[in-house]
mmCIF file of the N, C-alpha and C atoms, coordinates in Angstrom:
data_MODEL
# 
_entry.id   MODEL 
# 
loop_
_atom_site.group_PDB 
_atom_site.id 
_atom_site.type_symbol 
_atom_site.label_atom_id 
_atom_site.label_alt_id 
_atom_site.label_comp_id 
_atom_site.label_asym_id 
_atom_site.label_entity_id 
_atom_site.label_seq_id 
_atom_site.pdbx_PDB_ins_code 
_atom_site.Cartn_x 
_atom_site.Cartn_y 
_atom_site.Cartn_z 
_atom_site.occupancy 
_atom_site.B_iso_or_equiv 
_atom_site.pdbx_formal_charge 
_atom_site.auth_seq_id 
_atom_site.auth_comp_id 
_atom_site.auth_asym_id 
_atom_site.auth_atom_id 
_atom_site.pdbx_PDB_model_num 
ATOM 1   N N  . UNK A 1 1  ? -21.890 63.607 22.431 1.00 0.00 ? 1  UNK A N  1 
ATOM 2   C CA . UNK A 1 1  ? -22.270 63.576 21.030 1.00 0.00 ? 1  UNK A CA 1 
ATOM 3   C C  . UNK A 1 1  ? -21.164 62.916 20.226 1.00 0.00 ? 1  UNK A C  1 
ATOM 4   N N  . UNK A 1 2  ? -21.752 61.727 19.113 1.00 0.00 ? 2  UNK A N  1 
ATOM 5   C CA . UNK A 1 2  ? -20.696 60.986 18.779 1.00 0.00 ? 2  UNK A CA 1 
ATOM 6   C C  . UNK A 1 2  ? -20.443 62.116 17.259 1.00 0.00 ? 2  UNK A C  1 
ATOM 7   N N  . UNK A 1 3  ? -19.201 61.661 16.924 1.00 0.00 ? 3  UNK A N  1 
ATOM 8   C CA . UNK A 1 3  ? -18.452 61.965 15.510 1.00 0.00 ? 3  UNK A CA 1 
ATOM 9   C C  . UNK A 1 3  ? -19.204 61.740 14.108 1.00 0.00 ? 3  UNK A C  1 
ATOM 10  N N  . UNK A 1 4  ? -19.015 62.771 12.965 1.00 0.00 ? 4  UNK A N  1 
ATOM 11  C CA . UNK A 1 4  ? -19.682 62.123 12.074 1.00 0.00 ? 4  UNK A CA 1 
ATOM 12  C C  . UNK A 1 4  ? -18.729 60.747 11.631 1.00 0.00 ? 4  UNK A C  1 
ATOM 13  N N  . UNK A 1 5  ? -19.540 59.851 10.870 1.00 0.00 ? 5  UNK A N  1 
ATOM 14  C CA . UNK A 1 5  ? -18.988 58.947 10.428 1.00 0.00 ? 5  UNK A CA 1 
ATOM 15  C C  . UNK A 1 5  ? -18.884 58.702 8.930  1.00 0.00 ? 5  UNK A C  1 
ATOM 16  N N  . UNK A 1 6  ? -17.920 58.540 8.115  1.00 0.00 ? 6  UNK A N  1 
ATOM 17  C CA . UNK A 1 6  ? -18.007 58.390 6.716  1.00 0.00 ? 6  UNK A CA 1 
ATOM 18  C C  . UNK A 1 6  ? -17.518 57.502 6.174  1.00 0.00 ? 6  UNK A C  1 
ATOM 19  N N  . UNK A 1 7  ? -18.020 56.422 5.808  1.00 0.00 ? 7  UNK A N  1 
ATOM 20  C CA . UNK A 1 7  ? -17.829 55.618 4.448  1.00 0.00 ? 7  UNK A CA 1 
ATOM 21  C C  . UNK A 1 7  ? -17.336 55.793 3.277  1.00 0.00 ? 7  UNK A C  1 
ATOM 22  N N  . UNK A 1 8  ? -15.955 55.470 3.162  1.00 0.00 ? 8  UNK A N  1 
ATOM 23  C CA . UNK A 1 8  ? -15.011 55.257 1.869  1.00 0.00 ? 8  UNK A CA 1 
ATOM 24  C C  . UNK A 1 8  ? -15.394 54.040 1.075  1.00 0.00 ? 8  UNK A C  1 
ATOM 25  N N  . UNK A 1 9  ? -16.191 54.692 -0.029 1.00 0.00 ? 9  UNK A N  1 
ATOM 26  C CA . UNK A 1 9  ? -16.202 53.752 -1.150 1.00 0.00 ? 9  UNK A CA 1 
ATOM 27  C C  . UNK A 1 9  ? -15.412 53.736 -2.190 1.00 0.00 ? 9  UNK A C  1 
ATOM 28  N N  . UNK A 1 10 ? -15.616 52.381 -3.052 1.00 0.00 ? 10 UNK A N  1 
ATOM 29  C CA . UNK A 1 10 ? -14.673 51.911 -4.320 1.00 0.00 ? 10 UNK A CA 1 
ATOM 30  C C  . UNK A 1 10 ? -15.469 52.882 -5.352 1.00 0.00 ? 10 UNK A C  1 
ATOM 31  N N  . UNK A 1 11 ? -15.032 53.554 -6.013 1.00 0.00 ? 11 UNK A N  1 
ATOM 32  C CA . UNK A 1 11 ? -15.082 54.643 -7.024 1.00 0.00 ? 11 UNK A CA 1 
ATOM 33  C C  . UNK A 1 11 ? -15.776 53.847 -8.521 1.00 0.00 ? 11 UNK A C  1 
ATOM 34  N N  . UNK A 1 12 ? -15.207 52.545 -8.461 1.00 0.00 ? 12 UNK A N  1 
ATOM 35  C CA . UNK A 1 12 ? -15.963 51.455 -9.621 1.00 0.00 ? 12 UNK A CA 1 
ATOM 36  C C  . UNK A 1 12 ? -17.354 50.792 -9.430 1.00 0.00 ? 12 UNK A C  1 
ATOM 37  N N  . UNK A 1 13 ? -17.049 50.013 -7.989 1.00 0.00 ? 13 UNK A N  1 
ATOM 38  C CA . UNK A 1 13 ? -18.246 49.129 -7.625 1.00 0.00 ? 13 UNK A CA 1 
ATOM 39  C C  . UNK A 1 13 ? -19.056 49.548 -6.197 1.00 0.00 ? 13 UNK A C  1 
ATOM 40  N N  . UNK A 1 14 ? -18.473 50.907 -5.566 1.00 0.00 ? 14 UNK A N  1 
ATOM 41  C CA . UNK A 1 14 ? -19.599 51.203 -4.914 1.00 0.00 ? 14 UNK A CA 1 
ATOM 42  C C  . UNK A 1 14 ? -19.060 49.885 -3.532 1.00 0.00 ? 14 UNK A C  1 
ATOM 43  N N  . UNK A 1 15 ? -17.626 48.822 -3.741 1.00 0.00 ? 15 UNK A N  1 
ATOM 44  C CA . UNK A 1 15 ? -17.909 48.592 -2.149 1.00 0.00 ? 15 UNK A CA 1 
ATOM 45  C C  . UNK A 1 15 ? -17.172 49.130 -1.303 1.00 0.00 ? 15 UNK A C  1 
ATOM 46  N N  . UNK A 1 16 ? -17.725 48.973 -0.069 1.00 0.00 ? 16 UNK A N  1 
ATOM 47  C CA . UNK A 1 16 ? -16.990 49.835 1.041  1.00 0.00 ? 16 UNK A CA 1 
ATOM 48  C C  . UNK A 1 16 ? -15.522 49.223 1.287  1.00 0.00 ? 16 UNK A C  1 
ATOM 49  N N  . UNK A 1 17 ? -15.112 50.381 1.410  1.00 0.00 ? 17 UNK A N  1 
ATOM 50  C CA . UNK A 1 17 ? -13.289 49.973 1.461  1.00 0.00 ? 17 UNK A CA 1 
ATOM 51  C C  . UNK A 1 17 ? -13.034 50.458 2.985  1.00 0.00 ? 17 UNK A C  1 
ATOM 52  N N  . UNK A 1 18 ? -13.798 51.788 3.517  1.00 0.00 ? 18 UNK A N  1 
ATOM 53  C CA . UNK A 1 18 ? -12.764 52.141 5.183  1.00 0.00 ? 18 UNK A CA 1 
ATOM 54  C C  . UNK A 1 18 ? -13.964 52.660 4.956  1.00 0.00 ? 18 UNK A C  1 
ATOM 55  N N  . UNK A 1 19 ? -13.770 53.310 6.437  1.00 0.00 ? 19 UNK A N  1 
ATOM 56  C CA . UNK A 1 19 ? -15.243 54.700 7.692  1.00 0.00 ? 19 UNK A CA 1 
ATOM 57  C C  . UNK A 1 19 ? -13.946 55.173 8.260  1.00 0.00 ? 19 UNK A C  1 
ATOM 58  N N  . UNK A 1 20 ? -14.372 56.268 7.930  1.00 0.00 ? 20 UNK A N  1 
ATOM 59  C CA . UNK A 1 20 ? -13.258 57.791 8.523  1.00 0.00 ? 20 UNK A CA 1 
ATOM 60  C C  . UNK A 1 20 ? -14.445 58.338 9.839  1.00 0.00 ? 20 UNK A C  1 
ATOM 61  N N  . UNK A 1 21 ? -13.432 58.222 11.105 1.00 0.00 ? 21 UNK A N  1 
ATOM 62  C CA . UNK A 1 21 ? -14.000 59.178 11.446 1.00 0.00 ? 21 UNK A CA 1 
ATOM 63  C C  . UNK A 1 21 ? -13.166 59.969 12.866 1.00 0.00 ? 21 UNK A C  1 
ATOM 64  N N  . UNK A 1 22 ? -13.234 60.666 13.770 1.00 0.00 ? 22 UNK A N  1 
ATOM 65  C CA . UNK A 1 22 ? -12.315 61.350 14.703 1.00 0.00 ? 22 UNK A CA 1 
ATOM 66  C C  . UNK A 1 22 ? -11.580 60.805 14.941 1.00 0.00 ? 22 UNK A C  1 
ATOM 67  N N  . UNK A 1 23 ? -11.341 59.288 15.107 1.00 0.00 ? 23 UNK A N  1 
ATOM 68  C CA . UNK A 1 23 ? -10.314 58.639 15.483 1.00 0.00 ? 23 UNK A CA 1 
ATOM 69  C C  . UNK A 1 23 ? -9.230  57.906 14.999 1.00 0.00 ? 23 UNK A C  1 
ATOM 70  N N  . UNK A 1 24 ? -9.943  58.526 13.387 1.00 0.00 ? 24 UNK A N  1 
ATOM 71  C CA . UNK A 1 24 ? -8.943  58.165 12.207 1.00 0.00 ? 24 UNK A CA 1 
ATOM 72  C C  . UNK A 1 24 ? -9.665  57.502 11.130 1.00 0.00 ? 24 UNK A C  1 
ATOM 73  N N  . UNK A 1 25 ? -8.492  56.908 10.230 1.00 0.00 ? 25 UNK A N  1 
ATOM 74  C CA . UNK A 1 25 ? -9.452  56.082 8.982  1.00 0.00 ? 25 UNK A CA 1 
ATOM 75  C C  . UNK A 1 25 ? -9.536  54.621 9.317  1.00 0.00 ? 25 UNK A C  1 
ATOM 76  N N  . UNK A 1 26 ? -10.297 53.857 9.676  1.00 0.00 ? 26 UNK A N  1 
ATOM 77  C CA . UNK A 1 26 ? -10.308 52.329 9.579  1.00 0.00 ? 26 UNK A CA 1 
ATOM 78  C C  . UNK A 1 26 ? -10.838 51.530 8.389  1.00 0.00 ? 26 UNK A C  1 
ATOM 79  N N  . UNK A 1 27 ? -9.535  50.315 8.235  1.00 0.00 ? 27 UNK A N  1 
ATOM 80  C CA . UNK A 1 27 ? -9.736  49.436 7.087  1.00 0.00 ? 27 UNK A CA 1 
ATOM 81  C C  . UNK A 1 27 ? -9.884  48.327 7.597  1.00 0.00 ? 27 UNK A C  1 
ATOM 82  N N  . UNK A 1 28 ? -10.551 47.261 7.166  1.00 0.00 ? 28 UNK A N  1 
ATOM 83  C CA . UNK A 1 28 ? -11.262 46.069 7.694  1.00 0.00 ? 28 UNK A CA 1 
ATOM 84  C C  . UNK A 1 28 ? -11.630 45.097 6.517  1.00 0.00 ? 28 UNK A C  1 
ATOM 85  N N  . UNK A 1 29 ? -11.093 44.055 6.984  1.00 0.00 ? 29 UNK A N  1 
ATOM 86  C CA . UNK A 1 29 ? -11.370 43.237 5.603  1.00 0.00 ? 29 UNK A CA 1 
ATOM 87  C C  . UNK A 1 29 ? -10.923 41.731 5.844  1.00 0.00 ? 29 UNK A C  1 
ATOM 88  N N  . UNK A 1 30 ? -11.800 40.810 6.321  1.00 0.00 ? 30 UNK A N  1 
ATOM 89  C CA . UNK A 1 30 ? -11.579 39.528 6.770  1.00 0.00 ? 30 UNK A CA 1 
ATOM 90  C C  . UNK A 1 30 ? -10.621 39.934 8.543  1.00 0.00 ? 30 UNK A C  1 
ATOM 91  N N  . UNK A 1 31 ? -9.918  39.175 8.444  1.00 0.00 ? 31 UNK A N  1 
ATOM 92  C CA . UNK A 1 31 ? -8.975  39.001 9.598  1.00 0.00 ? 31 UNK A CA 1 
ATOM 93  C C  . UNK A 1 31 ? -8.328  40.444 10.110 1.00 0.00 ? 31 UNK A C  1 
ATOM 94  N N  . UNK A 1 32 ? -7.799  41.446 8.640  1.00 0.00 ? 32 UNK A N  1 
ATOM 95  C CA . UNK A 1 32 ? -7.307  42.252 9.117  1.00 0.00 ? 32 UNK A CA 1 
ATOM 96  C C  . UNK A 1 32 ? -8.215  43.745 9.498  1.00 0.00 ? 32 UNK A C  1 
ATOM 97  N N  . UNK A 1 33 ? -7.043  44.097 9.641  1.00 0.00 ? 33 UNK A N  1 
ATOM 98  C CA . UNK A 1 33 ? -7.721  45.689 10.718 1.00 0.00 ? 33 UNK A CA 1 
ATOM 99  C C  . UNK A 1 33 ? -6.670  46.601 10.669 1.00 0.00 ? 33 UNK A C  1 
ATOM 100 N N  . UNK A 1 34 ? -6.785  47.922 10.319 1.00 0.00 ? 34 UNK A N  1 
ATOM 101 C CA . UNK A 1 34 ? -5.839  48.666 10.062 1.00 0.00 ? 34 UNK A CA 1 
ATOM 102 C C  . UNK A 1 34 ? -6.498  50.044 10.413 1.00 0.00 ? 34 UNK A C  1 
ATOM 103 N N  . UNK A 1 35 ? -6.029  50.738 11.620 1.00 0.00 ? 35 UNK A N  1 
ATOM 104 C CA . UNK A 1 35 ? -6.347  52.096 11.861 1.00 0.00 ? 35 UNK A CA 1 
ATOM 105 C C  . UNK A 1 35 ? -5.268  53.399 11.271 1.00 0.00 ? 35 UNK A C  1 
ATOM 106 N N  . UNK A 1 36 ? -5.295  54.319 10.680 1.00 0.00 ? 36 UNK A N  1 
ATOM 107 C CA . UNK A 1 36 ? -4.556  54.988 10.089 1.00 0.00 ? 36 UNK A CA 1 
ATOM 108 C C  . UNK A 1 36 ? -4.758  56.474 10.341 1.00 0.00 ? 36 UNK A C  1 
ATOM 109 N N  . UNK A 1 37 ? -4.050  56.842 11.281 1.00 0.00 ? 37 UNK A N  1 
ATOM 110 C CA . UNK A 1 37 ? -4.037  58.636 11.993 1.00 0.00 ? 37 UNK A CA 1 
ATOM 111 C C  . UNK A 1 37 ? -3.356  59.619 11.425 1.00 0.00 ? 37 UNK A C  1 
ATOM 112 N N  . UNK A 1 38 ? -3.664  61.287 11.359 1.00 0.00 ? 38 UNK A N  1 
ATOM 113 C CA . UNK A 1 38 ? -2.689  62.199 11.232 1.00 0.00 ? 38 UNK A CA 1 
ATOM 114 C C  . UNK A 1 38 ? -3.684  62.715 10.558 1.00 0.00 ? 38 UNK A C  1 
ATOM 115 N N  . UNK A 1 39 ? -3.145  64.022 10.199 1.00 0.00 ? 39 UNK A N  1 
ATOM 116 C CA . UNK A 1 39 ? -3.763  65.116 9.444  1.00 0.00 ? 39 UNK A CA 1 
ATOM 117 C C  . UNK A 1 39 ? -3.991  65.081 7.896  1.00 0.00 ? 39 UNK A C  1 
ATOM 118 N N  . UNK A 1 40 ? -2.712  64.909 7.675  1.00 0.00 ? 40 UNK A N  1 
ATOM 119 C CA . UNK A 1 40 ? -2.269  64.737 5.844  1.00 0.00 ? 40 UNK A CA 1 
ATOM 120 C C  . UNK A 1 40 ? -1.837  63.760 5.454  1.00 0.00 ? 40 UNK A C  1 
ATOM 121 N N  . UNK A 1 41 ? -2.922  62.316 5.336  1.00 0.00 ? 41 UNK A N  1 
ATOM 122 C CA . UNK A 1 41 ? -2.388  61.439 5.085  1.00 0.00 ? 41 UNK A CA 1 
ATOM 123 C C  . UNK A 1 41 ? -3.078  61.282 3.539  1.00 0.00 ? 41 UNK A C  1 
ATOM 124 N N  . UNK A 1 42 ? -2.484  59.991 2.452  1.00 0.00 ? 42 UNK A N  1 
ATOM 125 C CA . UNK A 1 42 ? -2.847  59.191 1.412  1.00 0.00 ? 42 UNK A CA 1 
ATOM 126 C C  . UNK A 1 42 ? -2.625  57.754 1.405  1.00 0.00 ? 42 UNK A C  1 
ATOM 127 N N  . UNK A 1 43 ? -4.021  57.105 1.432  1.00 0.00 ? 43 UNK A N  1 
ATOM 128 C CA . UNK A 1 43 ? -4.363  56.110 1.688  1.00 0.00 ? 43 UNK A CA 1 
ATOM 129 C C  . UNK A 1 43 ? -4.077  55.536 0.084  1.00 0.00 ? 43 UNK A C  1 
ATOM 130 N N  . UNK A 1 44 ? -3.848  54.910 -0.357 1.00 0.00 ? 44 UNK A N  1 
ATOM 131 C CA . UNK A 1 44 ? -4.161  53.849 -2.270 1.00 0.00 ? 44 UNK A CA 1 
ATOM 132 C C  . UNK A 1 44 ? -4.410  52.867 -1.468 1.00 0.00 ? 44 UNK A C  1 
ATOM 133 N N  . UNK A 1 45 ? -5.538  52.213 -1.639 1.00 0.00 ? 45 UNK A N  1 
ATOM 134 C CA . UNK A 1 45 ? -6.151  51.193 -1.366 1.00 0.00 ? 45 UNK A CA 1 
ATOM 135 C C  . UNK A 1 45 ? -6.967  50.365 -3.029 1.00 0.00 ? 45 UNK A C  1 
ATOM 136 N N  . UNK A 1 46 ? -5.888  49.153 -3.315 1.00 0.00 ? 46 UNK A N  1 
ATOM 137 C CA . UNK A 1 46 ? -7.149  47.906 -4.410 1.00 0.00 ? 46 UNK A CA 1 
ATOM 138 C C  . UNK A 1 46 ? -8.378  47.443 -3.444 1.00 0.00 ? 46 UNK A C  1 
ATOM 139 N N  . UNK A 1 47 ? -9.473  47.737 -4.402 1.00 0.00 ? 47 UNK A N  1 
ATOM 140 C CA . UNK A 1 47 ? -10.628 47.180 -4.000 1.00 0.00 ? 47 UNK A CA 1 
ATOM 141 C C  . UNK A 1 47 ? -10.561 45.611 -4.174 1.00 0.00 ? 47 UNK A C  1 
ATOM 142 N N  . UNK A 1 48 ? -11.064 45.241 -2.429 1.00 0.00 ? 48 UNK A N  1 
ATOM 143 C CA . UNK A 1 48 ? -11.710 43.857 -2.686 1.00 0.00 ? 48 UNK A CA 1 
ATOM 144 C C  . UNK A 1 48 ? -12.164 42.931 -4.061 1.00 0.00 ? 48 UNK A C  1 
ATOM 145 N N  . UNK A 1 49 ? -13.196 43.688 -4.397 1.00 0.00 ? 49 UNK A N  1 
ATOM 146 C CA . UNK A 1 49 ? -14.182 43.405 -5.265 1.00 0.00 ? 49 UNK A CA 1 
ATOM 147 C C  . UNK A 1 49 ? -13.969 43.429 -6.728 1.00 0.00 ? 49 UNK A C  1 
ATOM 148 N N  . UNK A 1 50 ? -13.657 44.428 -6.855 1.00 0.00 ? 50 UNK A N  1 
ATOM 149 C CA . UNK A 1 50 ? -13.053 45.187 -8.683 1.00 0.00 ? 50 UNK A CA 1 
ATOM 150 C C  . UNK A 1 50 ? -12.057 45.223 -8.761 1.00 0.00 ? 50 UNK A C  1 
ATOM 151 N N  . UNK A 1 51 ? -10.721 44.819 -7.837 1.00 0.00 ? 51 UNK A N  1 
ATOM 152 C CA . UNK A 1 51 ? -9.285  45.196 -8.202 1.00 0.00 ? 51 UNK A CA 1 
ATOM 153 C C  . UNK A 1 51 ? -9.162  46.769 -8.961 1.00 0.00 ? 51 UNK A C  1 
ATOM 154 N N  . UNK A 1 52 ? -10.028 47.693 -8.414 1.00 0.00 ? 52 UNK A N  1 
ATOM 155 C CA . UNK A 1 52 ? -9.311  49.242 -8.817 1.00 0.00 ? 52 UNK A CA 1 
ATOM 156 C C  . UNK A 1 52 ? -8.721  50.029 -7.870 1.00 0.00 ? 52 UNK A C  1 
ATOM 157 N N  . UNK A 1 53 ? -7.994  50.632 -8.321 1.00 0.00 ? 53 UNK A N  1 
ATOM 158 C CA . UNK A 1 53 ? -7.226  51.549 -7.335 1.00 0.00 ? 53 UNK A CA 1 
ATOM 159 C C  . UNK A 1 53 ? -8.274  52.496 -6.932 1.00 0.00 ? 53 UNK A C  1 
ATOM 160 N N  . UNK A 1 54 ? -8.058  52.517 -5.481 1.00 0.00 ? 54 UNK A N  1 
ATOM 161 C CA . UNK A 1 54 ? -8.662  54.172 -4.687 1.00 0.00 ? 54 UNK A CA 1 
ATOM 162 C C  . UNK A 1 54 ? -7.545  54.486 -4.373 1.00 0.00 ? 54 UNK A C  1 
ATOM 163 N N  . UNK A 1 55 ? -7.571  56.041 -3.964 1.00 0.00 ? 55 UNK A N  1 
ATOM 164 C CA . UNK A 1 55 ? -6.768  56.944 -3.612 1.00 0.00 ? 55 UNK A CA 1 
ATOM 165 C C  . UNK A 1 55 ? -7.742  57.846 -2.364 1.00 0.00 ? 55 UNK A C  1 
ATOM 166 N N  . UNK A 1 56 ? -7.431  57.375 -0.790 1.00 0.00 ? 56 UNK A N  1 
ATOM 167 C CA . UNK A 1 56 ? -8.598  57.787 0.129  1.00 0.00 ? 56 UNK A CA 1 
ATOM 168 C C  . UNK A 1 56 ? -7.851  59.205 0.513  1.00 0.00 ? 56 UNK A C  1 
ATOM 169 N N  . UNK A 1 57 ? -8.317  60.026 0.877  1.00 0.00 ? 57 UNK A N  1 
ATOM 170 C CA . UNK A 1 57 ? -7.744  61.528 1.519  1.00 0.00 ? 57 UNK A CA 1 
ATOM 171 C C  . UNK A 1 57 ? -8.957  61.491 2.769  1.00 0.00 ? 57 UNK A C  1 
ATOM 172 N N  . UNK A 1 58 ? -8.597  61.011 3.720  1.00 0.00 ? 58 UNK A N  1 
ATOM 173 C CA . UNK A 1 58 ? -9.417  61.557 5.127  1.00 0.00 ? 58 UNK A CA 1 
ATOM 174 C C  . UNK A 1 58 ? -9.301  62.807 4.756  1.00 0.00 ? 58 UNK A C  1 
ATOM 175 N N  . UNK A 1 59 ? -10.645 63.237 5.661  1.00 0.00 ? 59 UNK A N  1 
ATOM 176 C CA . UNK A 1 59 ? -10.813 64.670 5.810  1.00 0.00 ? 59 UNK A CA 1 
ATOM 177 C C  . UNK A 1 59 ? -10.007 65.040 7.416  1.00 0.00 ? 59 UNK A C  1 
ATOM 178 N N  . UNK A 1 60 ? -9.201  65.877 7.087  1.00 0.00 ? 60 UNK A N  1 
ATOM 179 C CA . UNK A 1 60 ? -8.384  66.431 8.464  1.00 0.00 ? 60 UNK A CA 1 
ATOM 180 C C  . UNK A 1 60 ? -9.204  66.609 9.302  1.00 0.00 ? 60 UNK A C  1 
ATOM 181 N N  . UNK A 1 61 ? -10.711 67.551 9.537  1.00 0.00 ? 61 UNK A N  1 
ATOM 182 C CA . UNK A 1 61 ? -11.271 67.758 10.431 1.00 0.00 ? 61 UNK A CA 1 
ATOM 183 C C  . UNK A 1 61 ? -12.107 66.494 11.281 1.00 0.00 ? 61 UNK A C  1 
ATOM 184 N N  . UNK A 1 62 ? -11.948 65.336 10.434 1.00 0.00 ? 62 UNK A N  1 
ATOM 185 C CA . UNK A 1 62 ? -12.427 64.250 11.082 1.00 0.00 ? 62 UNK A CA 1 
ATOM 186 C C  . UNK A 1 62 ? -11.352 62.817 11.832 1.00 0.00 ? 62 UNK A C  1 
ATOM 187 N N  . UNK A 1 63 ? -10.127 63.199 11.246 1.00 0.00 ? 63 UNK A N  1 
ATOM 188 C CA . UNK A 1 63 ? -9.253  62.396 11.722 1.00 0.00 ? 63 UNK A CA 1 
ATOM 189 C C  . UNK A 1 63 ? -8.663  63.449 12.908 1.00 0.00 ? 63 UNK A C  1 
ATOM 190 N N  . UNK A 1 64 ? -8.548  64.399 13.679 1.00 0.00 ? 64 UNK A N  1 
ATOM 191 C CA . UNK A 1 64 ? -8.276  65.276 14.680 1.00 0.00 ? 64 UNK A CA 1 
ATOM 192 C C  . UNK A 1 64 ? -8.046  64.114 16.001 1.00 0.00 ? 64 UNK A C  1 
ATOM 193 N N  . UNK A 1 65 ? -7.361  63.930 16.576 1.00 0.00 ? 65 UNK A N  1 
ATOM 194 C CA . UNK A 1 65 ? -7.832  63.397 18.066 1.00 0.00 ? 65 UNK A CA 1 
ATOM 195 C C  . UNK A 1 65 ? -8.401  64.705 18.685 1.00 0.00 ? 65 UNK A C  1 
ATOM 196 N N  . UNK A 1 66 ? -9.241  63.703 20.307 1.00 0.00 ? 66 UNK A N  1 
ATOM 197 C CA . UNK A 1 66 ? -10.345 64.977 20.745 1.00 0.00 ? 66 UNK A CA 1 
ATOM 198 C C  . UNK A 1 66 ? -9.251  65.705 21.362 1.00 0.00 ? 66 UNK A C  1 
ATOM 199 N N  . UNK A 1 67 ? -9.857  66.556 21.581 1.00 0.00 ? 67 UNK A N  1 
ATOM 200 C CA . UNK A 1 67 ? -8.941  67.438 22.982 1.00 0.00 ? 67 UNK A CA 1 
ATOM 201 C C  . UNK A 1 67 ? -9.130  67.071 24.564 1.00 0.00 ? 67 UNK A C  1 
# 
């Protein structure tokens, strides 16, 4: 059974910025690629689109590695 998966959106325009899910937060955007692990992390990510600040908080229970 796979992981839930969640979509981090831009708080202004609604575009997708990262998908959180067990294996951490991933950011994606042209060329790059950025996976980001741990329990208590803070992401600030400018949107693509709108130039606004997000502020992402994975949810701990979904960034976990498995056992």
């Amino acid at each position: 059974m796979g992981s839930p998966l969640t979509e981090l959106r831009c708080k202004q325009c609604n575009a997708l910025l990262a998908k959180n899910d067990r294996d951490g937060l991933s950011i994606r955007r042209g060329e790059l690629q950025a996976t980001v692990t741990g329990v208590d992390v803070t992401i600030a990510v400018t949107c693509y689109r709108c130039k606004s600040l997000n502020v992402l908080k994975p949810s701990p229970a979904s960034t976990r590695a498995a056992a």
